[in-house]
C-alpha positions in Angstrom: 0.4 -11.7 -11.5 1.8 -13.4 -8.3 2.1 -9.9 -6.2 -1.6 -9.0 -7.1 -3.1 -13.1 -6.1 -1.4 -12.7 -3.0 -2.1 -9.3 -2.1 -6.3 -10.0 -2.8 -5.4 -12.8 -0.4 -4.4 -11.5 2.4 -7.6 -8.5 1.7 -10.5 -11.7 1.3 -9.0 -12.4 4.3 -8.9 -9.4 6.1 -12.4 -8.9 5.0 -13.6 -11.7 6.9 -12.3 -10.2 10.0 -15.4 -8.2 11.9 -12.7 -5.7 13.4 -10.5 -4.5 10.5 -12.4 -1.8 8.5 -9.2 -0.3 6.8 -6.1 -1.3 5.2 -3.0 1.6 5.4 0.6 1.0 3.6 3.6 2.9 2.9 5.1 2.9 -0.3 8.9 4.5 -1.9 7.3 7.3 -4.1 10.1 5.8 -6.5 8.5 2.5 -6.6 5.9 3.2 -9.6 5.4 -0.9 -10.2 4.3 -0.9 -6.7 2.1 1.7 -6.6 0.5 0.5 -9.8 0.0 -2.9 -8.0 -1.7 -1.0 -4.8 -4.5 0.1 -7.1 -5.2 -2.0 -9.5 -6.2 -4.2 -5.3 -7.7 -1.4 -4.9 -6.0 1.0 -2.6 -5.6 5.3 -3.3 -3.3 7.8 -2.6 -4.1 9.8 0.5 -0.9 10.9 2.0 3.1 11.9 1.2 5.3 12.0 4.2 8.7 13.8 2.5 12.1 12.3 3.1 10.5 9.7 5.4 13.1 6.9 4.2 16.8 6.8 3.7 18.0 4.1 2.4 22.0 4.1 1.3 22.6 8.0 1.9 19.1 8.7 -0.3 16.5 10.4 2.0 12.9 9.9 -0.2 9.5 10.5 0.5 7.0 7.9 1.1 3.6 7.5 0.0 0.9 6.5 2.2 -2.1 4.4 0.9 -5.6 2.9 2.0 -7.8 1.2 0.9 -11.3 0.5 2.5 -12.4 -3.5 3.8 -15.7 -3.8 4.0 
């Protein structure tokens, strides 16, 4: 509940900027709790970048996200 209140925070408040039109993140592919959080604010899927990350000798890819502010 916490992650998904602060993350439509900081999007009301983006929203209210007259310069930001889009919102892009990067996401572990691995990290399926995060990526369920990401949409349910409202952001989609519109990118992988493969082994983008390594992280303790583990290269893994990286999803890319966006989601529209109007």
């Amino acid at each position: 509940g916490i992650g998904e209140a602060l993350m439509m925070d900081m999007i009301a408040r983006l929203e209210r900027s007259a310069y930001i039109t889009q919102v892009h993140l990067y996401v572990l592919s691995t990290e399926e709790r995060a990526i369920r959080l990401y949409e349910r604010c409202g952001f989609t899927h519109c990118g992988t970048m493969h082994r983008n990350a390594y992280q303790n000798g583990i290269y893994y890819d990286q999803h890319v996200m966006e989601r529209a502010i109007k």
